[in-house]
DOVO-469205 format. One line per field, with one value per atom (N, C-alpha, C): atom name; residue in three letters; z, y, x. Coordinates in pm, whole numbers. Last residue first. Layout:
# residues N
atom [CA,...]
rest [ALA,...]
up [Z,...]
north [Y,...]
east [X,...]
//
This chain:
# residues 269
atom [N,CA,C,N,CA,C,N,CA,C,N,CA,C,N,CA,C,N,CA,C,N,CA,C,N,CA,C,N,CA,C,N,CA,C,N,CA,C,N,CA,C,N,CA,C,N,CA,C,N,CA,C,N,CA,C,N,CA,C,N,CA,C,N,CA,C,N,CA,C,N,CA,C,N,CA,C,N,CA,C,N,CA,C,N,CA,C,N,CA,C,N,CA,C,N,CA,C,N,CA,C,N,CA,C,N,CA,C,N,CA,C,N,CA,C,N,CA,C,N,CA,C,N,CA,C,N,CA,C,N,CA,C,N,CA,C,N,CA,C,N,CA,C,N,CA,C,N,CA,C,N,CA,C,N,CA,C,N,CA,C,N,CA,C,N,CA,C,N,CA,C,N,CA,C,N,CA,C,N,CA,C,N,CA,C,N,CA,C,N,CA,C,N,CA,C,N,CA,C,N,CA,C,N,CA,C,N,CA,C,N,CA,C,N,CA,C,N,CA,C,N,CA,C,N,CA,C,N,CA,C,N,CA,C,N,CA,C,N,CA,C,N,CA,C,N,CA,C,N,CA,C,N,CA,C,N,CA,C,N,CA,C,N,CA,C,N,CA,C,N,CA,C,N,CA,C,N,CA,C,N,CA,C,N,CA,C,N,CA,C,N,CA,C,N,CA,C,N,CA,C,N,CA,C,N,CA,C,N,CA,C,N,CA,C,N,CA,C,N,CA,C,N,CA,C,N,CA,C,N,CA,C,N,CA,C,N,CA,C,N,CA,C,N,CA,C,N,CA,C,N,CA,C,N,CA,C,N,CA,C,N,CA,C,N,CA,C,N,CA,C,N,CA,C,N,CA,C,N,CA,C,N,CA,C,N,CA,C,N,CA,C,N,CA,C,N,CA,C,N,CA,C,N,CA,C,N,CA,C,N,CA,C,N,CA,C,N,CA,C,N,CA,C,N,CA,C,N,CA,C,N,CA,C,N,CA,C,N,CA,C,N,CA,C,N,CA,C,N,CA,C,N,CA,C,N,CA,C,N,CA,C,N,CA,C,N,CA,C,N,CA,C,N,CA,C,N,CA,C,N,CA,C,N,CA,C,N,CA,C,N,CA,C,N,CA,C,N,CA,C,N,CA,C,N,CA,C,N,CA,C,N,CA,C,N,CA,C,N,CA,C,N,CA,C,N,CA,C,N,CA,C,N,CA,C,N,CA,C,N,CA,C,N,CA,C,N,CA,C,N,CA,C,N,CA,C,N,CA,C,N,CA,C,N,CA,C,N,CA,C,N,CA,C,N,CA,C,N,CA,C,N,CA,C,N,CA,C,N,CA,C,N,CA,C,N,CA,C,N,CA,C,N,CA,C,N,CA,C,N,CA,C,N,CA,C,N,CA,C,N,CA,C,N,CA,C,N,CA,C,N,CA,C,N,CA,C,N,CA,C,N,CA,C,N,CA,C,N,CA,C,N,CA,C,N,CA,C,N,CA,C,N,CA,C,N,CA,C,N,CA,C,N,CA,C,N,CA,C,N,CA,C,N,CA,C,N,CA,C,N,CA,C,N,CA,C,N,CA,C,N,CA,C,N,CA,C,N,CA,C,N,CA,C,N,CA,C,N,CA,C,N,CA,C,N,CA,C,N,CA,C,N,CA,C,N,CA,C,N,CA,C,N,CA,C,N,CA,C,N,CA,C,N,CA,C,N,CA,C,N,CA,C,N,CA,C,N,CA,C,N,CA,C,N,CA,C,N,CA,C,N,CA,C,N,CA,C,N,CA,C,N,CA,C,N,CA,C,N,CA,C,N,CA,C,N,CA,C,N,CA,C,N,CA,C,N,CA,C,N,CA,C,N,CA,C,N,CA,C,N,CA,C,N,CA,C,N,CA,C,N,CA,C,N,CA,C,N,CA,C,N,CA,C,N,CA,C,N,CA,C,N,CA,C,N,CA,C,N,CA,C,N,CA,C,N,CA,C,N,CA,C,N,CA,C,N,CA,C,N,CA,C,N,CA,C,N,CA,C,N,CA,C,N,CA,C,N,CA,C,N,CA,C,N,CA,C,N,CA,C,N,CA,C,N,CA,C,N,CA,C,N,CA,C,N,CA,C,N,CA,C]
rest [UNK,UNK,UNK,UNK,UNK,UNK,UNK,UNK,UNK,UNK,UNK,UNK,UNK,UNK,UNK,UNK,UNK,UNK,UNK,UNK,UNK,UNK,UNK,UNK,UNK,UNK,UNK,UNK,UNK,UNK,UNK,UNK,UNK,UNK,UNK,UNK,UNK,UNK,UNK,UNK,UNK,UNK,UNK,UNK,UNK,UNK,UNK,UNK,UNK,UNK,UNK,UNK,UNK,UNK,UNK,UNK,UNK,UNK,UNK,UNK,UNK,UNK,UNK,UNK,UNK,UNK,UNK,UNK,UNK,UNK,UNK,UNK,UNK,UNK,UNK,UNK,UNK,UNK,UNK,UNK,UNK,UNK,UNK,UNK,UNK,UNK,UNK,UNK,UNK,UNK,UNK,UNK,UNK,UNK,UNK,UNK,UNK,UNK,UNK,UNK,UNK,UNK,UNK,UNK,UNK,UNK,UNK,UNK,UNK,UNK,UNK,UNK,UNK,UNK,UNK,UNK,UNK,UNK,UNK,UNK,UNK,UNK,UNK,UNK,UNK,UNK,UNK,UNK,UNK,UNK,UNK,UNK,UNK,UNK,UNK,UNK,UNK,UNK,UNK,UNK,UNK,UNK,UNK,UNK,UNK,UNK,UNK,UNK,UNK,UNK,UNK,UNK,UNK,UNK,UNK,UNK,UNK,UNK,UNK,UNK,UNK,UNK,UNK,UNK,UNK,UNK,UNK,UNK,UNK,UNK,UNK,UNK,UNK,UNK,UNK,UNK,UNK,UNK,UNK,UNK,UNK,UNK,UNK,UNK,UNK,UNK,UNK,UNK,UNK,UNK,UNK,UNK,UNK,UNK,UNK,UNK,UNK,UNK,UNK,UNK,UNK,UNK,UNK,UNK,UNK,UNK,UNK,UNK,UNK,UNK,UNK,UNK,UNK,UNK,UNK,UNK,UNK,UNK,UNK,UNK,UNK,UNK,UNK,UNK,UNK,UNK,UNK,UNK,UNK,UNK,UNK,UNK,UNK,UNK,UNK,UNK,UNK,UNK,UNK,UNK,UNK,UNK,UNK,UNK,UNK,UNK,UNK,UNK,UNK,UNK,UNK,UNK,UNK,UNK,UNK,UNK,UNK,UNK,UNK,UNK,UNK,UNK,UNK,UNK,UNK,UNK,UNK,UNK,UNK,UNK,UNK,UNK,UNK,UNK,UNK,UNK,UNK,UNK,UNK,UNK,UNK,UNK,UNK,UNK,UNK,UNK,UNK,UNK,UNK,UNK,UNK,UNK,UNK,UNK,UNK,UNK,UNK,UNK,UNK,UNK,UNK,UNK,UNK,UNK,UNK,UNK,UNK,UNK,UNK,UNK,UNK,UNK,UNK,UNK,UNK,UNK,UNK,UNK,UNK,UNK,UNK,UNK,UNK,UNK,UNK,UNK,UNK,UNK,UNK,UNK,UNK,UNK,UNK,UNK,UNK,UNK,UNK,UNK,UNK,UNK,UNK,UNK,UNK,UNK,UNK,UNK,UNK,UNK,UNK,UNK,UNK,UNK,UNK,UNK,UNK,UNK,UNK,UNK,UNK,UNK,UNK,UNK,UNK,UNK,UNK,UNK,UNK,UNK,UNK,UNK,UNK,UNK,UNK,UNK,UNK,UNK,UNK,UNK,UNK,UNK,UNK,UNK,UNK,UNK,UNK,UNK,UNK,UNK,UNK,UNK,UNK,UNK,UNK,UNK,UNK,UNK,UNK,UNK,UNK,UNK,UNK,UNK,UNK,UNK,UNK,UNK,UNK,UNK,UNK,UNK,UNK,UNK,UNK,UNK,UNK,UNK,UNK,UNK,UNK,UNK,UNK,UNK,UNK,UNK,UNK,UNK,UNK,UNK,UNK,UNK,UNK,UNK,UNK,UNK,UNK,UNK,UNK,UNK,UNK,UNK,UNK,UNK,UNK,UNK,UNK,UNK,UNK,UNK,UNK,UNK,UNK,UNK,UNK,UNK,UNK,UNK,UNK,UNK,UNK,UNK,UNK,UNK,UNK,UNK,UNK,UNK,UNK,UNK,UNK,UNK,UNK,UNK,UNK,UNK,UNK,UNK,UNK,UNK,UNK,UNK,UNK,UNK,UNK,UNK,UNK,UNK,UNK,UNK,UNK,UNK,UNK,UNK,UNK,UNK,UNK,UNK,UNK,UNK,UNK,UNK,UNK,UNK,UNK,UNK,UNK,UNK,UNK,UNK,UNK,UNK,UNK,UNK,UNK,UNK,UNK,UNK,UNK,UNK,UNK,UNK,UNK,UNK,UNK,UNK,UNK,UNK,UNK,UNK,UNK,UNK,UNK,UNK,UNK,UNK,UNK,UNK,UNK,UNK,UNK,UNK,UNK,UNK,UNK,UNK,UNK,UNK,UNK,UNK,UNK,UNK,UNK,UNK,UNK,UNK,UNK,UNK,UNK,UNK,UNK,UNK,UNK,UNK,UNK,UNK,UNK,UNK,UNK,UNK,UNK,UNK,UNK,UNK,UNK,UNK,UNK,UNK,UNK,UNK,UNK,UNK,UNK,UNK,UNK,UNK,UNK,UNK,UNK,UNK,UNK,UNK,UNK,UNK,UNK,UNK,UNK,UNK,UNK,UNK,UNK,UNK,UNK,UNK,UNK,UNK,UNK,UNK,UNK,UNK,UNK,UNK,UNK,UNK,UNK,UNK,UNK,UNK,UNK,UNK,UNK,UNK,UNK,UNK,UNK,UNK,UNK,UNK,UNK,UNK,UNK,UNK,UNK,UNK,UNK,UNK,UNK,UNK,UNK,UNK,UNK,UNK,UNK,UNK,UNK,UNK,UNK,UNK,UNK,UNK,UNK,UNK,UNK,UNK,UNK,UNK,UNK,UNK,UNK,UNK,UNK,UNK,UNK,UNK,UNK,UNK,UNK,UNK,UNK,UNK,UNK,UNK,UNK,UNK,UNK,UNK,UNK,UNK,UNK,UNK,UNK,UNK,UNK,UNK,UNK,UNK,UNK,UNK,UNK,UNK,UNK,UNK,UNK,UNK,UNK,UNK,UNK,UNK,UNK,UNK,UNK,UNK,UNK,UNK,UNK,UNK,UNK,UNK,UNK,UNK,UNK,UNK,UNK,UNK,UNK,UNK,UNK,UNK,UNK,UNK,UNK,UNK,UNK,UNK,UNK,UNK,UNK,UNK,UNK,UNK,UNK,UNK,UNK,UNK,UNK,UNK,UNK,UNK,UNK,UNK,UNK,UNK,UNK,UNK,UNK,UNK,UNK,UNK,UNK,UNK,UNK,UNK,UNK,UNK,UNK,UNK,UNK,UNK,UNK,UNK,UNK,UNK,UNK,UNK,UNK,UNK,UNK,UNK,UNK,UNK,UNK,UNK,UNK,UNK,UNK,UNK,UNK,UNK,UNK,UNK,UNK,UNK,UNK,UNK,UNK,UNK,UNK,UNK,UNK,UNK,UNK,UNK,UNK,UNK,UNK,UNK,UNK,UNK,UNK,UNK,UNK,UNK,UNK,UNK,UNK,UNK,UNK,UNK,UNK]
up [-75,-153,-106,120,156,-34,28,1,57,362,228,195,612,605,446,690,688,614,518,632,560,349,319,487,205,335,352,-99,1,85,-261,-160,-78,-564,-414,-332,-811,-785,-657,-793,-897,-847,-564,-599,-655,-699,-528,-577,-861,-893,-780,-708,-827,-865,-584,-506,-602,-793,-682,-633,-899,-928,-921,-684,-712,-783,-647,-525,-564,-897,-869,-775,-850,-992,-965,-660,-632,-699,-774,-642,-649,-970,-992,-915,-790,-899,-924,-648,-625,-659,-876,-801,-725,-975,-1058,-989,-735,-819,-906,-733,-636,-681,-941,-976,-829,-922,-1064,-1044,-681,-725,-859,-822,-690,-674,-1041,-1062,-917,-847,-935,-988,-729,-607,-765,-913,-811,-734,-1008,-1073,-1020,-765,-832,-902,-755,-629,-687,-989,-974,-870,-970,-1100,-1011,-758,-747,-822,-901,-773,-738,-1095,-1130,-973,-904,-1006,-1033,-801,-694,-813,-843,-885,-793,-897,-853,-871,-892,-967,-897,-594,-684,-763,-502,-463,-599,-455,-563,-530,-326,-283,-320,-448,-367,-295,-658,-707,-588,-542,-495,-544,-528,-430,-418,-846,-788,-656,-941,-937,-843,-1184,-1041,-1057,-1412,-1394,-1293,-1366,-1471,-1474,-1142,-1126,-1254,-1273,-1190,-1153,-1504,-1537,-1396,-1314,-1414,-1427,-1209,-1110,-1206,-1420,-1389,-1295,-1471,-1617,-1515,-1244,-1279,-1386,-1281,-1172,-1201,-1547,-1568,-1405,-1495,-1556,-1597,-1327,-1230,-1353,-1471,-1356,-1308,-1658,-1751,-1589,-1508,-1563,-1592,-1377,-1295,-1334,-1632,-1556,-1435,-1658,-1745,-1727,-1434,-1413,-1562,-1484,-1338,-1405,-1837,-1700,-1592,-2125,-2037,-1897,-2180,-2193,-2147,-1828,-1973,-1994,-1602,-1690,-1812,-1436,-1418,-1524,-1539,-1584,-1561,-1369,-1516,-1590,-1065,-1147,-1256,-1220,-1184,-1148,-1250,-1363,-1322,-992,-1063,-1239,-851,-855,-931,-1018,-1061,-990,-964,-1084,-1085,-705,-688,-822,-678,-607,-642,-786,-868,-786,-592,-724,-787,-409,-360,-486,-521,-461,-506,-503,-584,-636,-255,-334,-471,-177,-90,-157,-288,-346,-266,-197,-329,-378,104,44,-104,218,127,104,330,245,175,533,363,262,679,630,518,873,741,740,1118,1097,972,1057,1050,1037,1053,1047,1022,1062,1205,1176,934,900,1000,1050,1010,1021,939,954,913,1023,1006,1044,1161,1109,1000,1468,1330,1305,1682,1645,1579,1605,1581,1611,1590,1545,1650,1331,1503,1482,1158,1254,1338,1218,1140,1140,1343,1416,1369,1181,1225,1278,1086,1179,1221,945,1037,1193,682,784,923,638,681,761,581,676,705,309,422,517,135,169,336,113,206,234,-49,82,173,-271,-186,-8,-356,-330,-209,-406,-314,-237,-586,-466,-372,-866,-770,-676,-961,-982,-894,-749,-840,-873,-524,-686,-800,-311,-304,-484,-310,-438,-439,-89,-257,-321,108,81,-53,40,-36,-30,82,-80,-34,353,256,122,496,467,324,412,329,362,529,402,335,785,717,610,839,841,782,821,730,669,1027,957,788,1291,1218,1085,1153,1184,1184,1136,1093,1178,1105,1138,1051,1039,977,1100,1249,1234,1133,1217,1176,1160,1217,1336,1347,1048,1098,1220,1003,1078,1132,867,1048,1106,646,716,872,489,544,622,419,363,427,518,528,559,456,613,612,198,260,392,94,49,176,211,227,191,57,197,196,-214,-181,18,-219,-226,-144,-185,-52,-95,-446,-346,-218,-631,-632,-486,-561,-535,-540,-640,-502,-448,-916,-838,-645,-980,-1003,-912,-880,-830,-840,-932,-965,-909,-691,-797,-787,-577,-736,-780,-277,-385,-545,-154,-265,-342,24,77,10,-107,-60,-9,-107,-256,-196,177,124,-35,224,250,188,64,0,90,178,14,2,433,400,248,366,395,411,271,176,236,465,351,248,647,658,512,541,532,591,550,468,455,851,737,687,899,991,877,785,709,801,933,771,746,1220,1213,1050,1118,1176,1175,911,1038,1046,645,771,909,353,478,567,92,160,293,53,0,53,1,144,161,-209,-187,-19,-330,-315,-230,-369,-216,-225,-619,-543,-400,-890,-716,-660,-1043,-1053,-948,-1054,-1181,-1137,-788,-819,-927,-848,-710,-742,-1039,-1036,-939,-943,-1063,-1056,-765,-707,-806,-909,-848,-799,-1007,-1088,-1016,-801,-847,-925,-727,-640,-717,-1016,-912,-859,-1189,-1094,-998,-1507,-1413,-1316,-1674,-1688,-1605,-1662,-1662,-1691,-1573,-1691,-1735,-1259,-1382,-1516,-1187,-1205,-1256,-1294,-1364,-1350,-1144,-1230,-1347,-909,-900,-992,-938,-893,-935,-931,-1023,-1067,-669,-784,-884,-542,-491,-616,-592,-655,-582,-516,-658,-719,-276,-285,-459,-273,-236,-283,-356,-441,-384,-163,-247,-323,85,94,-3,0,0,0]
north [3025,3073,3196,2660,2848,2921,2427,2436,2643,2334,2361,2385,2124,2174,2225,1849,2043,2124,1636,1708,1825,1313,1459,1557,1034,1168,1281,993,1003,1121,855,948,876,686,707,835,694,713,689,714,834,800,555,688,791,293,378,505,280,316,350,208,329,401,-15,135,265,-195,-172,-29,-180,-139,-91,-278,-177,-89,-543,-428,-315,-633,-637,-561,-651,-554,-540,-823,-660,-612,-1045,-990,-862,-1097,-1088,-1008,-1215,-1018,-998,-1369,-1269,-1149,-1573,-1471,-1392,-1532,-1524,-1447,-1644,-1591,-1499,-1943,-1826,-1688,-2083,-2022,-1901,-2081,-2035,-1988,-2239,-2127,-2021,-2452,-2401,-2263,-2562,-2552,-2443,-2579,-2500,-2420,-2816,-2705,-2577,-3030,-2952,-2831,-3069,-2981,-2925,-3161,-2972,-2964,-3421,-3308,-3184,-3490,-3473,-3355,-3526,-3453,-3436,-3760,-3578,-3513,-3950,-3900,-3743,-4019,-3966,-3900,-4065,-3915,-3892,-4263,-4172,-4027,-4559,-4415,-4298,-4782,-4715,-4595,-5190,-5062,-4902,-5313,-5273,-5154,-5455,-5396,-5349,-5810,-5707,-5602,-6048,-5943,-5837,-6259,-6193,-6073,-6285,-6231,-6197,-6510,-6361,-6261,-6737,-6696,-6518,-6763,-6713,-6657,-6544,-6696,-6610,-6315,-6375,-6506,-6218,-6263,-6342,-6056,-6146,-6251,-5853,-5936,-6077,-5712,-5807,-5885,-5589,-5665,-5772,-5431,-5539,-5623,-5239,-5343,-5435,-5109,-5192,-5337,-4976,-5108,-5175,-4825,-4910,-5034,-4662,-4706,-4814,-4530,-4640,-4728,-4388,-4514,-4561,-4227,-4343,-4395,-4070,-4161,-4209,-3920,-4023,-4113,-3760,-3916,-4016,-3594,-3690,-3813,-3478,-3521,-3630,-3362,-3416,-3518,-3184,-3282,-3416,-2949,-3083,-3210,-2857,-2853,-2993,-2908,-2868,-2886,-2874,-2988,-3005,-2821,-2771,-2913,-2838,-2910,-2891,-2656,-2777,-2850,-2374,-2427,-2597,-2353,-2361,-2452,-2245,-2360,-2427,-2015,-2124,-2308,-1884,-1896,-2027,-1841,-1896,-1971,-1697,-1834,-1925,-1449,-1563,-1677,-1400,-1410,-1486,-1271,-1430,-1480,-1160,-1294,-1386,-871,-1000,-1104,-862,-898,-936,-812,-914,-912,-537,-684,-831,-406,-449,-589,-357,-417,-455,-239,-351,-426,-19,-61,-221,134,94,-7,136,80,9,307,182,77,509,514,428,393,432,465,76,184,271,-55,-45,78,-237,-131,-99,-362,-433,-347,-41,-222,-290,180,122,-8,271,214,169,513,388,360,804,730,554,1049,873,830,1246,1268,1122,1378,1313,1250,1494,1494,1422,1706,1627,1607,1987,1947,1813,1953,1911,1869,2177,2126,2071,2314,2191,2134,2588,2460,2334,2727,2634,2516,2882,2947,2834,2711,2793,2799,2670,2622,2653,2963,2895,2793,2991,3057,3008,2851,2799,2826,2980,2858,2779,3210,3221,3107,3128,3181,3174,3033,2913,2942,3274,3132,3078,3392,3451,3326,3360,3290,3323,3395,3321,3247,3561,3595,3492,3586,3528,3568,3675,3753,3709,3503,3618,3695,3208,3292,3353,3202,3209,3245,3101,3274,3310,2792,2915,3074,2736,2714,2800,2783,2873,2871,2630,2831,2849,2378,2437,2557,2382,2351,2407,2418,2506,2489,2138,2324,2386,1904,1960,2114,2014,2060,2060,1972,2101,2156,1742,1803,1958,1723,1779,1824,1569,1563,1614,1747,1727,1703,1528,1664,1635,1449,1445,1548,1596,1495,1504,1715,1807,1730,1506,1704,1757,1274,1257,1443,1297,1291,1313,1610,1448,1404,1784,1774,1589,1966,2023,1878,1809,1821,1848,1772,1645,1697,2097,1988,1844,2056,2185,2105,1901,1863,1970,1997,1854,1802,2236,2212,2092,2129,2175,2205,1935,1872,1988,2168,2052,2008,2307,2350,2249,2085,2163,2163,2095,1972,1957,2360,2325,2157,2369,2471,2405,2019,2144,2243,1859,1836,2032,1873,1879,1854,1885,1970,2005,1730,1664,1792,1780,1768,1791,1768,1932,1926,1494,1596,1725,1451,1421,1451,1559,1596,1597,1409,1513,1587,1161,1169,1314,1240,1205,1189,1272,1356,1329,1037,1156,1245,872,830,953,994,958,937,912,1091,1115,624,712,875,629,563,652,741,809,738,568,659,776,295,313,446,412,386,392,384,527,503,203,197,335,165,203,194,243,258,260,290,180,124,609,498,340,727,762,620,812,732,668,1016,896,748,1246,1200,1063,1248,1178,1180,1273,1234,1161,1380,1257,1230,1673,1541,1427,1743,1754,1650,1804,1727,1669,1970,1836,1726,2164,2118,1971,2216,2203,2142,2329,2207,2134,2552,2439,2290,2714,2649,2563,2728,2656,2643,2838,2880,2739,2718,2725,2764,2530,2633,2638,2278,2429,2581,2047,2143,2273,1917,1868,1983,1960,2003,2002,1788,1908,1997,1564,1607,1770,1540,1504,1562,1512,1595,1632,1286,1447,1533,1097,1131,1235,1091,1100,1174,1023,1144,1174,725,830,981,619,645,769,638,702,734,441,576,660,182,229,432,203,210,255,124,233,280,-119,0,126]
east [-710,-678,-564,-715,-718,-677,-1007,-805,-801,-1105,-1135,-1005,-1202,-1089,-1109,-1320,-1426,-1343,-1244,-1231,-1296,-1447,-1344,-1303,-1499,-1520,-1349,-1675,-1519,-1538,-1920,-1934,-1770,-1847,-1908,-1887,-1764,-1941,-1981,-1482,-1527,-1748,-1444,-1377,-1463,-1495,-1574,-1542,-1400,-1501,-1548,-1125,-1082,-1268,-1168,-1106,-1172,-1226,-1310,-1278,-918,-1017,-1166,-825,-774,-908,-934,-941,-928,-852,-964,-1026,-594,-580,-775,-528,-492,-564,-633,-735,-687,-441,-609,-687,-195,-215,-358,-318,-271,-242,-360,-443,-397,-67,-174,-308,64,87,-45,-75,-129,-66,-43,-171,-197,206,171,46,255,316,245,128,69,128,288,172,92,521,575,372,450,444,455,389,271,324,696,559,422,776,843,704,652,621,660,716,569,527,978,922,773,1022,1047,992,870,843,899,1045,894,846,1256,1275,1108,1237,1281,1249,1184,1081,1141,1381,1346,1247,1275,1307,1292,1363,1285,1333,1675,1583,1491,1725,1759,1638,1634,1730,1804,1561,1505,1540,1788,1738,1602,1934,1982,1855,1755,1796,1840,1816,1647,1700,2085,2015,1884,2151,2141,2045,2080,2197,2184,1816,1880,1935,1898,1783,1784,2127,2175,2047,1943,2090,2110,1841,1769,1850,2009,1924,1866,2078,2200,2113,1865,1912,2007,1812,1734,1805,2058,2040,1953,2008,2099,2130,1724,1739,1854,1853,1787,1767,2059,2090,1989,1816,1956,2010,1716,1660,1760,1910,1853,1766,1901,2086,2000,1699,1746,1860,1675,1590,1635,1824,1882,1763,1813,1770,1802,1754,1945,1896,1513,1562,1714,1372,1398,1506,1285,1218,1289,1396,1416,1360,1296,1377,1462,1116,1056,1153,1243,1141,1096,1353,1449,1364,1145,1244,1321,1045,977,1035,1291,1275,1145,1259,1354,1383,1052,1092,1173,1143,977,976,1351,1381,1234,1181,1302,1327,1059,939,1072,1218,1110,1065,1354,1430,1342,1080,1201,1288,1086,953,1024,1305,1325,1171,1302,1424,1396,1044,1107,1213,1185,1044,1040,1345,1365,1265,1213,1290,1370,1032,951,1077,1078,1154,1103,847,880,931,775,856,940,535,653,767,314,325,425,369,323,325,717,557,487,955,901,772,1070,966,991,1314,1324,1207,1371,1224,1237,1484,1556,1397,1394,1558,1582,1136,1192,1315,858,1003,1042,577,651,753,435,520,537,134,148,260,23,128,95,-100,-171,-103,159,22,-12,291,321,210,58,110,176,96,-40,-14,351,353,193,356,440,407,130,122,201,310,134,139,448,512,420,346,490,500,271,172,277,452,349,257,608,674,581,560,511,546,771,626,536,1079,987,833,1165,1199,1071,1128,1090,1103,1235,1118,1068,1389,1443,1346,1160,1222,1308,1187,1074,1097,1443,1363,1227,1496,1556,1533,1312,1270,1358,1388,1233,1237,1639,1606,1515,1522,1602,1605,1429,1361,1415,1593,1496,1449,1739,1799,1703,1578,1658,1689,1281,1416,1496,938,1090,1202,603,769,867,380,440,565,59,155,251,-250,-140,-23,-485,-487,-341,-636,-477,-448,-861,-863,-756,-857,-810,-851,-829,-981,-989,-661,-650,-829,-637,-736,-739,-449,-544,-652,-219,-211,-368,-218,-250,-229,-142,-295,-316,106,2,-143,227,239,124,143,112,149,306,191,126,564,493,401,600,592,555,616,457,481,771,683,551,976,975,819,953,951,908,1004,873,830,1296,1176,1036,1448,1415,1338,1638,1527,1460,1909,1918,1759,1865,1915,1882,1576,1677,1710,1372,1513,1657,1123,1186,1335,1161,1130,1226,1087,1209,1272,840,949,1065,704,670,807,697,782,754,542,707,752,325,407,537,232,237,337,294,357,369,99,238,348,-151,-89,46,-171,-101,-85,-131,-57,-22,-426,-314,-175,-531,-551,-479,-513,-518,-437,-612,-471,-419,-891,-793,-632,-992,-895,-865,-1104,-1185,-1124,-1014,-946,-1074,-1193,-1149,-1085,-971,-1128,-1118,-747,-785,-915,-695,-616,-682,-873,-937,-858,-788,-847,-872,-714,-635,-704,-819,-939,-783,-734,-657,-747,-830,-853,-837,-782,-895,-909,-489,-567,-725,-499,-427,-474,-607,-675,-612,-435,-545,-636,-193,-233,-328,-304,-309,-252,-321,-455,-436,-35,-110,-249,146,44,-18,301,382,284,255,200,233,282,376,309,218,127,184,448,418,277,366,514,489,202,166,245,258,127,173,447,478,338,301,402,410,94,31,128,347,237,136,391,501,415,197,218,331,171,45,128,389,366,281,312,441,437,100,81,169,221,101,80,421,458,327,171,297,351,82,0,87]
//
C-alpha cells in the first residue's frame, strides 16, 4: 500500500510540472482530476488513514530535501504537503515531522522565491502552515511504517528486490524441466540405476534375485512433487495479482461514484 501511495504522490508531481504552471490552483486542478483524495477509500482503520498521510508527507518531505530536484519539483511537493495536512480525514490529526535541519532547508527554498512571480503562493502557503502549528520538530524525522517497521525510504528498493527474487525463482522452477535442465541429468541416472538393477535381477540366481531392490521411482516422484508445487506457485501468483488488480479497481469506482469523506478543512486561496 505504501509504495502504491508514494507512486500516486510521484504522479500528482509530475502532472503538475508537466502542466507548466507554478500557481497553487493548478495544483489544485491536479488534485482535483486525478481524485487523489481517493487514496484515502477503503481505509476504515484510523490507524489506515493516519498511514497514509504519513507516507504523503514524507515523500513530500524528502522531494523538498533533494538539492538537485528542480523549483517546479519543489513547489509541487509543498503544495502537496500543504494539500494532505489540510485535507486528510483525520482534521490536521497528523503533524508534519521535521528536523533542524529539514527546516532550514524548506525556509531557505521558499524565501528564494521572493523575486519570483510566484513565490506569493509558496510563501502564504508555508507561513499557513506555520500558523496552524502543522510542525513538530523532531531529532531526526526517520519514519518507520506502524506495520513491521517499514523503512519508507527503502520501500522501493526492498519491493524491488522481492518482485526479482519471486521471478527468478519462478524462472528457476521452469527451468528444471527444460531440456538442459537438473531434471534431465537426474533421468539419464535413475534409468541407468534401474538397467543396472535389471541386469543383476537377470543374472542372479532365484535366491539372490530376492534381494535385488525394486526398480526405482525416486525421479517420477520428485518430478511430480516440483511440478505440483511449481503448478501451486503459478496459480497463487496469478491470483494474487487478480485480487490486487480487482481491489484496485473496486477502489478506483468507489472513488469516482461514491461518496469520500473529506475534512471540513477547504483548500485556503
Amino acid at each position: 500500500m505504501e509504495l502504491a501511495i508514494q507512486k500516486d504522490c510521484e504522479e500528482i508531481i509530475e502532472s503538475f510540472i508537466a502542466n507548466e504552471n507554478p500557481r497553487f490552483e493548478s495544483f489544485v486542478y491536479q488534485w482535483k482530476s486525478t481524485l487523489f483524495q481517493s487514496i484515502y477509500s477503503g481505509q476504515s482503520q484510523t490507524v489506515e488513514i493516519i498511514q497514509s498521510t504519513n507516507v504523503c508527507i514524507h515523500y513530500a518531505k524528502r522531494v523538498l530535501a533533494i538539492p538537485t530536484k528542480s523549483t517546479f519539483h519543489k513547489l509541487g511537493a509543498l503544495f502537496l504537503l500543504y494539500a494532505i495536512y489540510f485535507k486528510q480525514p483525520t482534521d490536521r490529526f497528523q503533524k508534519i515531522d521535521i528536523d533542524i535541519k529539514s527546516w532550514k532547508k524548506l525556509k531557505e527554498f521558499v524565501f528564494s522565491l521572493d523575486n519570483s512571480t510566484y513565490g506569493d503562493d509558496a510563501k502564504c502557503i508555508f507561513l499557513e502552515l506555520v500558523k496552524d502549528n502543522a510542525f513538530k520538530f523532531v531529532a531526526s524525522d526517520i519514519y518507520f511504517g506502524l506495520e513491521n517497521l517499514l523503512n519508507l525510504d527503502k520501500i522501493r528498493s526492498n519491493v524491488a528486490n522481492l518482485n526479482t527474487s519471486i521471478h527468478a525463482f519462478r524462472n528457476d522452477m521452469k527451468s528444471l524441466n527444460s531440456q538442459n535442465g537438473l531434471f534431465l541429468g537426474i533421468q539419464k541416472l535413475d534409468d541407468g540405476y534401474n538397467e543396472m538393477k535389471e541386469l543383476l535381477n537377470q543374472n542372479g540366481s532365484s535366491n539372490e534375485a530376492r534381494y535385488v531392490m525394486p526398480a526405482s521411482k525416486g525421479f517420477q516422484d520428485l518430478k511430480k512433487a516440483v511440478t505440483s508445487l511449481q503448478t501451486l506457485i503459478d496459480e497463487s501468483y496469478s491470483s494474487l495479482v487478480g485480487k490486487m488488480k480487482k481491489k484496485k479497481d473496486k477502489v478506483k469506482k468507489k472513488a469516482r461514484i461514491g461518496k469520500i469523506k473529506r475534512s471540513r478543512v477547504v483548500f485556503h486561496k
